[in-house]
N, CA, C and O of each residue as an XYZ file, in Angstrom:
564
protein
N       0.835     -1.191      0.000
C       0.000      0.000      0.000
C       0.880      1.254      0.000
O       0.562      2.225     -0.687
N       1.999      1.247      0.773
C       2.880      2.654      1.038
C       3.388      2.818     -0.016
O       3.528      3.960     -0.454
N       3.840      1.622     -0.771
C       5.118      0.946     -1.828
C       4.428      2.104     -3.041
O       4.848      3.186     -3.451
N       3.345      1.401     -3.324
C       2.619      2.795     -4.373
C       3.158      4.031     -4.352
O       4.031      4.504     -5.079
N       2.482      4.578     -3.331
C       2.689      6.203     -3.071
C       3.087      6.355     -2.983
O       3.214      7.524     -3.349
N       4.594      5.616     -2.189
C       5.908      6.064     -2.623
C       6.591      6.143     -3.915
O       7.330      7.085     -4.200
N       6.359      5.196     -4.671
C       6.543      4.824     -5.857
C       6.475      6.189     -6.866
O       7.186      6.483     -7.828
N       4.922      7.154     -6.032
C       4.286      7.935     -6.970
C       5.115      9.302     -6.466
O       5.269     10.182     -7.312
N       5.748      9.550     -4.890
C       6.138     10.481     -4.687
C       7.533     10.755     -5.620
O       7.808     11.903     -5.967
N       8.370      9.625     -5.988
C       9.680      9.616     -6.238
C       9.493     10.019     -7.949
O      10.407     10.473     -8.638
N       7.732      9.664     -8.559
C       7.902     10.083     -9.722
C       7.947     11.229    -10.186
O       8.575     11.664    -11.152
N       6.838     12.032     -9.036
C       6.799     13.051     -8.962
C       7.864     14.388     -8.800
O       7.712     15.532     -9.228
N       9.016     13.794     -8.005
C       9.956     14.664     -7.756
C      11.001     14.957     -9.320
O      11.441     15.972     -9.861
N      11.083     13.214     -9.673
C      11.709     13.422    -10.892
C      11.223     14.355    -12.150
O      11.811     15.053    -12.977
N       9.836     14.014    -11.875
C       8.904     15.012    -13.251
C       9.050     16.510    -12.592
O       8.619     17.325    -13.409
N       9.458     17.075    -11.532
C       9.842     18.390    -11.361
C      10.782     19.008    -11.946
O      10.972     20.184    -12.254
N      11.556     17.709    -12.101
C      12.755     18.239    -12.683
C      13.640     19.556    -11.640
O      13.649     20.734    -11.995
N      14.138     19.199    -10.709
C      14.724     19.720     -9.584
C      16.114     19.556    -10.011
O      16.497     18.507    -10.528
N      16.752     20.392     -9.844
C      18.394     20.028     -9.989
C      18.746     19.383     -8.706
O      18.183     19.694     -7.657
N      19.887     18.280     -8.802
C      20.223     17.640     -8.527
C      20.808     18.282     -7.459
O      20.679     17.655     -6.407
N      21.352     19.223     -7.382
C      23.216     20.016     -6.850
C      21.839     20.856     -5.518
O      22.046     20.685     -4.317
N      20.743     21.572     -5.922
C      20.203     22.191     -4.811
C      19.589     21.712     -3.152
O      19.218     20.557     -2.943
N      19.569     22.491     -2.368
C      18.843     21.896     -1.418
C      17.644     21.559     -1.466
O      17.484     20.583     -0.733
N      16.637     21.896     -1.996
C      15.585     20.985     -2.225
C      15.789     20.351     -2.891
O      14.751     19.691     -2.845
N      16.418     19.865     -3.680
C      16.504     18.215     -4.348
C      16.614     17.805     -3.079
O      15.553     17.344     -2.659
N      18.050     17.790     -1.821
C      18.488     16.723     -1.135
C      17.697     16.854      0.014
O      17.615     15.852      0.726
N      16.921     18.162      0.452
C      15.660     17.767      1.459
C      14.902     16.723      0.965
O      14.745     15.873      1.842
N      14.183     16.337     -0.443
C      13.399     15.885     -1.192
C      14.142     14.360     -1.302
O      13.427     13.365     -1.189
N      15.134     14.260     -1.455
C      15.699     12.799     -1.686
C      15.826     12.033     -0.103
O      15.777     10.826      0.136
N      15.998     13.132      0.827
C      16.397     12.649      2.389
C      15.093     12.332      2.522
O      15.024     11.104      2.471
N      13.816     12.900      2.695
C      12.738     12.496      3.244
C      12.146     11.136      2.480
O      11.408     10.330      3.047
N      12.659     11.001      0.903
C      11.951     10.161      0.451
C      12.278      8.796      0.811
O      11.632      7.749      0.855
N      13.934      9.251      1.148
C      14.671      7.686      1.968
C      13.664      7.048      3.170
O      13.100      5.973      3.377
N      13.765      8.198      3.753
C      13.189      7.588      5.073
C      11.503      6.807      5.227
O      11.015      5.892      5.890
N      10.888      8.072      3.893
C       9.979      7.439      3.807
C       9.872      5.919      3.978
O       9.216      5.190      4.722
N      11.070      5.656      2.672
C      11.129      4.172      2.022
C      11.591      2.867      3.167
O      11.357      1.664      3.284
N      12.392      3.934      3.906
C      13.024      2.964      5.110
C      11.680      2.723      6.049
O      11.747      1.640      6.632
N      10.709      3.330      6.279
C       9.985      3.329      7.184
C       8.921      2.678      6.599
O       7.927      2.481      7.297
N       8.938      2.215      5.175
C       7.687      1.122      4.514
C       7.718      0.457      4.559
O       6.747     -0.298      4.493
N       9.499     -0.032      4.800
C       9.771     -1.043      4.685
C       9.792     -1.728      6.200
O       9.558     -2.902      6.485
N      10.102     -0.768      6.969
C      10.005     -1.677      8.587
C       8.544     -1.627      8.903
O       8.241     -2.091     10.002
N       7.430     -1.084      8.043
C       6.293     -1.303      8.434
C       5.732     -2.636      7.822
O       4.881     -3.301      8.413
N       6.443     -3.113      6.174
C       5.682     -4.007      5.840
C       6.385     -5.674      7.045
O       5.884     -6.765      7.317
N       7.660     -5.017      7.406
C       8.204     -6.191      8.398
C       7.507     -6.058      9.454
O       8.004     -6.937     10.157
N       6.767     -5.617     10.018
C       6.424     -5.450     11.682
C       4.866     -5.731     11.401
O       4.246     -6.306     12.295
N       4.116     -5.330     10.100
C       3.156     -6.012     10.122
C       3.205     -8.003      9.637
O       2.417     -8.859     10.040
N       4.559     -8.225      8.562
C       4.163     -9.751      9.154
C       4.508    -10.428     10.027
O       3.909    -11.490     10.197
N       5.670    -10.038     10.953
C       5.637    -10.405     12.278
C       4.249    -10.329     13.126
O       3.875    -11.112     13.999
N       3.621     -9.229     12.653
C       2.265     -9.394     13.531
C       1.097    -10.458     12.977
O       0.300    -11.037     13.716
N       1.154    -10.584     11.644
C       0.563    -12.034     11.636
C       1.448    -12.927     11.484
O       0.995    -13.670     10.613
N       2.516    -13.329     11.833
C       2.850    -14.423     12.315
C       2.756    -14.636     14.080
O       2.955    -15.752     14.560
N       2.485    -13.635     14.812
C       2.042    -13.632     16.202
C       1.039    -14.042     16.147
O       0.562    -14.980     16.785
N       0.545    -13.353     15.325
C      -1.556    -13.996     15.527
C      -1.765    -15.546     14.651
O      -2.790    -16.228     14.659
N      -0.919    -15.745     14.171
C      -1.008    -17.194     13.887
C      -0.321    -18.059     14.968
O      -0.574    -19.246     14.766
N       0.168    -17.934     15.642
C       1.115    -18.301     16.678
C      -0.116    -17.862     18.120
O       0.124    -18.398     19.202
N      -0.590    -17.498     18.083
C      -1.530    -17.178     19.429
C      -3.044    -18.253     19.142
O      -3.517    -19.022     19.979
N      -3.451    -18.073     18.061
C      -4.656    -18.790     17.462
C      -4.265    -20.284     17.550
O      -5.220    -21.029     17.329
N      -2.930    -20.989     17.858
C      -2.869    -22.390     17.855
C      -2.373    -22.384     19.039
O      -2.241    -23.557     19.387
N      -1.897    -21.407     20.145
C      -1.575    -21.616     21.458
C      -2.870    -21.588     21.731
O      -3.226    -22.594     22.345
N      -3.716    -20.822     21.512
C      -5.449    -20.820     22.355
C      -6.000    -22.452     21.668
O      -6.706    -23.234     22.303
N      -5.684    -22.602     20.807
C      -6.054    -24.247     20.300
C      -5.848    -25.145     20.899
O      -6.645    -26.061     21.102
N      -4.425    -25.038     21.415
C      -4.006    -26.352     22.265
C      -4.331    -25.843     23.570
O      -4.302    -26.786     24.360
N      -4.675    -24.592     24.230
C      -4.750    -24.146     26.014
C      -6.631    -25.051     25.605
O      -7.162    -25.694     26.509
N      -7.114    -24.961     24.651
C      -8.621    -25.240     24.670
C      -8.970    -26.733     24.579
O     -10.059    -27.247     24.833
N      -7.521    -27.500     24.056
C      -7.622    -28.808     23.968
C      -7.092    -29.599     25.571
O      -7.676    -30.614     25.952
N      -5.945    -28.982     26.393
C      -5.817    -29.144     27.300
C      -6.435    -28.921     28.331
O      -6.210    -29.625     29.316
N      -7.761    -27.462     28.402
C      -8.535    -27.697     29.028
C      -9.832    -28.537     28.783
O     -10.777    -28.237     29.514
N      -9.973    -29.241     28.145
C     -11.154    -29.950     27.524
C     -10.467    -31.312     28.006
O     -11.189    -32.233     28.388
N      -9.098    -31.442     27.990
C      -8.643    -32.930     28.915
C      -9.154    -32.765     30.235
O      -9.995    -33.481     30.777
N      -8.547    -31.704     30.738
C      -8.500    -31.978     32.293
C     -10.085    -31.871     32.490
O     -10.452    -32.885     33.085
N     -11.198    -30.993     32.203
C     -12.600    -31.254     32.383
C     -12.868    -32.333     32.201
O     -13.356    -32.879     33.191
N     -12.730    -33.183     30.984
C     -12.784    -34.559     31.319
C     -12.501    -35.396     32.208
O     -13.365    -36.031     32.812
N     -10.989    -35.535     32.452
C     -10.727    -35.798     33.882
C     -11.068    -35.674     34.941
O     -10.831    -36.572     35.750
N     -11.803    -34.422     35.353
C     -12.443    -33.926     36.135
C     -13.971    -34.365     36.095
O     -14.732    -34.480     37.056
N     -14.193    -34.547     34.958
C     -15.873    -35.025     35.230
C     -15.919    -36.465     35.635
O     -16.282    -36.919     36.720
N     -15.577    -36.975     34.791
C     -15.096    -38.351     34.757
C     -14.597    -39.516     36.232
O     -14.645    -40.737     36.385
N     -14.028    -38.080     37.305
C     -13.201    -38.360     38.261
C     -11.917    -39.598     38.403
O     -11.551    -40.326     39.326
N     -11.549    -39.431     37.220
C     -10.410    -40.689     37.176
C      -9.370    -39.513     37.425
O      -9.144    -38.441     36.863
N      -8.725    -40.330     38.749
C      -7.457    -39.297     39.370
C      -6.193    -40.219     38.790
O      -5.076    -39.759     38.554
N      -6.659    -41.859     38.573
C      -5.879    -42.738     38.309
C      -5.806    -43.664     37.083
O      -6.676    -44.510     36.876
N      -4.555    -43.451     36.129
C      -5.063    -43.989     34.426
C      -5.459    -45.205     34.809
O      -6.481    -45.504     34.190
N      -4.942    -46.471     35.924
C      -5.479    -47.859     36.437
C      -6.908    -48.085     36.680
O      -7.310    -49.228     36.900
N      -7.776    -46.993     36.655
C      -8.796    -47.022     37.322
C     -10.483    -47.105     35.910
O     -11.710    -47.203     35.893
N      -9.462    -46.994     35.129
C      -9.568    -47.122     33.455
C     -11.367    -48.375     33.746
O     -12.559    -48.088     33.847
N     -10.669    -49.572     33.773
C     -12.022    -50.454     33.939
C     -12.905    -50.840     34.616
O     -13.707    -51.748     34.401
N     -12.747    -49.815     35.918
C     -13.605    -49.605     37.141
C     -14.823    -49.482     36.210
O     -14.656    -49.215     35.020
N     -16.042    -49.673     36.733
C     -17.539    -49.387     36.332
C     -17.907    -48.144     37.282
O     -17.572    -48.172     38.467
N     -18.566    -47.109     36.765
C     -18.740    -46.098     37.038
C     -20.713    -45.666     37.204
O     -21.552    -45.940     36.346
N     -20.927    -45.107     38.261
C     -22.408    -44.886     38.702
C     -22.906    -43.618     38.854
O     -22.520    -42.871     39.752
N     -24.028    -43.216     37.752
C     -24.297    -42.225     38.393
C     -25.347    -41.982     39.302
O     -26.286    -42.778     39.334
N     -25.328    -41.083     39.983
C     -25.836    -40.757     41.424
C     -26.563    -39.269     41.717
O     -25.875    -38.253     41.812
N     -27.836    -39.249     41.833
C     -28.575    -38.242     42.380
C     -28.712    -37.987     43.207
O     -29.411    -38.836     43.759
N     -28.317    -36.716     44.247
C     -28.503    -36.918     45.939
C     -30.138    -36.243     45.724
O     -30.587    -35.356     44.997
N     -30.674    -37.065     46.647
C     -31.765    -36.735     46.907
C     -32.111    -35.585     47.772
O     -33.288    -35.340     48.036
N     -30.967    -34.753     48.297
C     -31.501    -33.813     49.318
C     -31.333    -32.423     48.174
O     -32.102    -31.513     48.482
N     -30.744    -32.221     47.329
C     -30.059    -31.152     46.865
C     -30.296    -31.495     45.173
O     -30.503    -30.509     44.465
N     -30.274    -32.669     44.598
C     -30.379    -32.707     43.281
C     -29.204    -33.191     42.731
O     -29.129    -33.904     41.730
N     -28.164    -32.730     43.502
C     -26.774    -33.134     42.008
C     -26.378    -34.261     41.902
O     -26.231    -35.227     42.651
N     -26.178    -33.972     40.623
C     -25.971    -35.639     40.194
C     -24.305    -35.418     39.993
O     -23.786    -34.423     39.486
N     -23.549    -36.700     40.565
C     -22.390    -36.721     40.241
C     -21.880    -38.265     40.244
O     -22.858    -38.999     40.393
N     -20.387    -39.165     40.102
C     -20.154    -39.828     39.784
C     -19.809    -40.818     40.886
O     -19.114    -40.318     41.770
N     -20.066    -41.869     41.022
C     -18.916    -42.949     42.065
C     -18.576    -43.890     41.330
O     -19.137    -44.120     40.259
N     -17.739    -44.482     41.733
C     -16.957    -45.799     41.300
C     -17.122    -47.095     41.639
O     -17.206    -47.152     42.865
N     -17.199    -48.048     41.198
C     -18.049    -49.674     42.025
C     -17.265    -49.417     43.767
O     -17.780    -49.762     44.831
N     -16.378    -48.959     43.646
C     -15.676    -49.594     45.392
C     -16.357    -48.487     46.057
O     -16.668    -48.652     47.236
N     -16.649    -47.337     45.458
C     -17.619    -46.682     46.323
C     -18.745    -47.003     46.941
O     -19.182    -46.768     48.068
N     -19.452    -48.025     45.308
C     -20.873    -48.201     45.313
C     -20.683    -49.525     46.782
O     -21.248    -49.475     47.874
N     -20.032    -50.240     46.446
C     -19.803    -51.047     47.418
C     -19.273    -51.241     48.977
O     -19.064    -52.255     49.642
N     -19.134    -49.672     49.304
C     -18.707    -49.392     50.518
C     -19.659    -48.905     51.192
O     -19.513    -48.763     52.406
N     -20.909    -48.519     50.523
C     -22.187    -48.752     50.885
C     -22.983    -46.949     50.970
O     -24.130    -46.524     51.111
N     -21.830    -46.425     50.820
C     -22.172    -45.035     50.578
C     -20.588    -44.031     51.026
O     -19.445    -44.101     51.478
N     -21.713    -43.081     50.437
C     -20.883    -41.391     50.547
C     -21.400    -40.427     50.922
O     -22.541    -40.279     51.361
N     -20.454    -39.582     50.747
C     -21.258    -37.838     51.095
C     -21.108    -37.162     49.969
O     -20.076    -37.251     49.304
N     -22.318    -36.264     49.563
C     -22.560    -35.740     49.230
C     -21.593    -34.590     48.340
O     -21.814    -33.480     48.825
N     -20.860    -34.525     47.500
C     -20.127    -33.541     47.418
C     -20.612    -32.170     47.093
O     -19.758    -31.283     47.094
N     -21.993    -31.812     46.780
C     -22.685    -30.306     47.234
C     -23.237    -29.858     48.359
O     -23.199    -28.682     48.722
N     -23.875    -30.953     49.071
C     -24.662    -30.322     50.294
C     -24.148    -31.183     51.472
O     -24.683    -31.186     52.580
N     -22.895    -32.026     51.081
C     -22.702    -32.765     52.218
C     -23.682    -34.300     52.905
O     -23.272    -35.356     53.387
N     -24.650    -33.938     52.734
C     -25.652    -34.859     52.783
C     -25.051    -36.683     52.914
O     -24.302    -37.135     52.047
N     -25.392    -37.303     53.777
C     -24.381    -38.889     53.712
C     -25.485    -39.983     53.015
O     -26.616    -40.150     53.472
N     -25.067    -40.542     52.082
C     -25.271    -41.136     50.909
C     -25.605    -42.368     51.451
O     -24.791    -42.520     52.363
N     -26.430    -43.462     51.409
C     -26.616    -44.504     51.725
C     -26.696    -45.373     50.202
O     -27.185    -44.824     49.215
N     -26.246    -46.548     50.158
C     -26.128    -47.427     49.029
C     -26.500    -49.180     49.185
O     -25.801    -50.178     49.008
N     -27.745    -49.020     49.546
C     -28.201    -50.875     49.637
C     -27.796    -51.344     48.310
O     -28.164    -50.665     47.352
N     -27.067    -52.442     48.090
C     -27.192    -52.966     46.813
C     -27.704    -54.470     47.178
O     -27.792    -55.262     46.240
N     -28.026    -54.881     48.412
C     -29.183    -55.916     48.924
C     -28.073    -56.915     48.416
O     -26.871    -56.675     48.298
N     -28.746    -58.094     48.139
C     -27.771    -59.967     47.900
C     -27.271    -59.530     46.089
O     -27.845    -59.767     45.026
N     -26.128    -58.902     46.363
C     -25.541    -58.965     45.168
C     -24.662    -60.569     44.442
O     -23.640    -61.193     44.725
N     -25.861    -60.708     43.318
C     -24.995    -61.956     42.546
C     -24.795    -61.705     40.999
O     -25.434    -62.099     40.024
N     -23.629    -60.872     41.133
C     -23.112    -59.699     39.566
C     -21.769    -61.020     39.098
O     -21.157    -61.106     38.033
N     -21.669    -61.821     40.224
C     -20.510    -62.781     39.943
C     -19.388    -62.063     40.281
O     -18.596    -62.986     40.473
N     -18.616    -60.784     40.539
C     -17.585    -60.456     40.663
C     -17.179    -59.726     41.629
O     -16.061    -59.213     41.665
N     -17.736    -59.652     42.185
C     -17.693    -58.999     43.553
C     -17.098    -59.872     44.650
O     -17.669    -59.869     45.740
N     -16.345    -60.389     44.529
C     -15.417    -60.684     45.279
C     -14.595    -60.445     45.741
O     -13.627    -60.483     44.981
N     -14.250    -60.021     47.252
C     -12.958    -59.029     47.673
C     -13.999    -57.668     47.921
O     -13.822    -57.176     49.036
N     -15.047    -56.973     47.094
C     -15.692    -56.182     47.787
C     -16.102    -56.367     49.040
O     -16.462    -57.445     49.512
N     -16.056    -55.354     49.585
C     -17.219    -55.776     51.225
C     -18.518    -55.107     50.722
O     -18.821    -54.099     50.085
N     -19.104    -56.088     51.278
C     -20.857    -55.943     51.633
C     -21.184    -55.806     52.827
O     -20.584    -56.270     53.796
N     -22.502    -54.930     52.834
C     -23.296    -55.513     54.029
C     -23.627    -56.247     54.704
O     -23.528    -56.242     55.931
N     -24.167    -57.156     53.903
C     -24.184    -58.259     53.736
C     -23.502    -59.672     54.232
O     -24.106    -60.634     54.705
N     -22.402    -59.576     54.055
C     -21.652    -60.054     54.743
C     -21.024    -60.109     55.959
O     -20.166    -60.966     56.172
């Protein structure tokens, strides 16, 4: 865009036909330098600036993919990658509404608390015969 008008100032000076030897020629040639120097560190500083903004648009890509892990993680409540084939329950507290997650050794410890209102969780699972529950404790037992 500058490159033009500069282009057009330098034609202009020549079609004046200015002698060479006077001071306005070399006021006229000094400013046009700088002009040129200063188009040129503008057309550099604007693509450094989109290469920043291309460089920010894939850091917010990956900060949006890493937070979309850990929410998972977080919903999910796996603190532990081993915990991978645990069977997972969801759970409504009845005093408050929220629904959130336990894990069979939870379900099988016969309850919890509440993690919004505190509230203590009771869990009958009565004569469990799932076949694998072995090593769980029951009530029951």
């Amino acid at each position: 865009m500058y490159a033009k008008k500069l282009e057009y100032l330098k034609g202009l000076m020549t079609g004046l036909q200015i002698d060479p030897s006077t001071n306005e020629y070399k006021l006229f040639s000094a400013v046009i330098e700088v002009l040129d120097n200063m188009s040129d560190a503008l057309a550099d500083a604007e693509e450094d600036i989109a290469e920043l903004e291309d460089s920010m648009d894939e850091l917010e890509d990956t900060m949006d993919n890493i937070a979309e892990m850990l929410e998972d993680d977080i919903d999910d409540g796996d603190d532990d990658e081993d915990d991978d084939d645990d069977e997972e329950y969801e759970i409504t507290c009845p005093g408050c509404g929220h629904v959130f997650v336990v894990d069979e050794d939870t379900l099988f410890e016969g309850g919890t608390k509440c993690a919004s209102c505190g509230e203590k969780l009771s869990f009958d699972i009565g004569d469990c015969e799932c076949g694998h529950c072995h090593g769980h404790k029951h009530d029951h037992e």
